[in-house]
N, C-alpha and C positions, 0 to 999 in steps of 0.2 A: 259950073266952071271946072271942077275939077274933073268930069266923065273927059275933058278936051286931052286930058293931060295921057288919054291912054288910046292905042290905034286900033283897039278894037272890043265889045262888049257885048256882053249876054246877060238879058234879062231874066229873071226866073220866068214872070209871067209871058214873054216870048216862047219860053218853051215849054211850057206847062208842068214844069216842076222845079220843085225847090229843095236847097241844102237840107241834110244833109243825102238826100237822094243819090247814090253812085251815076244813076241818070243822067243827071247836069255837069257832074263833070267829064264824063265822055261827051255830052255835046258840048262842052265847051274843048275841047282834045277835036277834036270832029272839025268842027267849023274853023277853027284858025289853025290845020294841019300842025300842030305841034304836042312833042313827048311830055307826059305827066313830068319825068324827070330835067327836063329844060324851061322849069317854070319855075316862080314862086306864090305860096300861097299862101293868104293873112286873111286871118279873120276874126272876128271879135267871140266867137260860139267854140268852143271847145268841142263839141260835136262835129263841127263842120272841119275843123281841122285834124281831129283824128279821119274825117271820114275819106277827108285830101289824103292822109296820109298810107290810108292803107289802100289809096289806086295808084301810089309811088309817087304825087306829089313832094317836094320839100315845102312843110305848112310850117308857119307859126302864129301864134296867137297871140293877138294885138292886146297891150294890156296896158302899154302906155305909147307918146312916141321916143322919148328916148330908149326903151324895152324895143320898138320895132327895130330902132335905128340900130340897135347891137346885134338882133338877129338877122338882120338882112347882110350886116357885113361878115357874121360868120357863113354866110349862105356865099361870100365871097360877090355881094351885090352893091352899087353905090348908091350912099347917101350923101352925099352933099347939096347944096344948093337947090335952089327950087325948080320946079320941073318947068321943063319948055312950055312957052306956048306957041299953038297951032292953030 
């Protein structure tokens, strides 16, 4: 239910590599033509988010959801309400 909530997704096993590989996230930069910098990026592994962080992603690390909800608004992103369906 939730993959619906997002227009587009990369598998690791689609591409044969996994976090924190610099790898996966150029192809994920790659395949939906967009800058490290006009993203966000969450994830539960501390590894993986320093590893966003040093290809110039804005990462943070998920640790609760009120803790995501703080960081995505200082990332200037919205949280309200629940996500569309498609």
């Amino acid at each position: 239910e939730v993959l619906r909530w997002f227009e587009g997704i990369l598998i690791s096993g689609d591409v044969g590599v996994t976090k924190p590989s610099p790898r996966i996230y150029h192809a994920f930069l790659d395949r939906f033509a967009v800058r490290a910098d006009d993203c966000a990026f969450v994830d539960d592994r501390p590894e993986n988010v320093e590893a966003a962080r040093a290809l110039g992603f804005p990462a943070v690390l998920f640790e609760s959801a009120e803790g995501l909800r703080s960081d995505l608004r200082r990332l200037g992103l919205p949280t309200g309400g629940a996500a569309p369906r498609r």
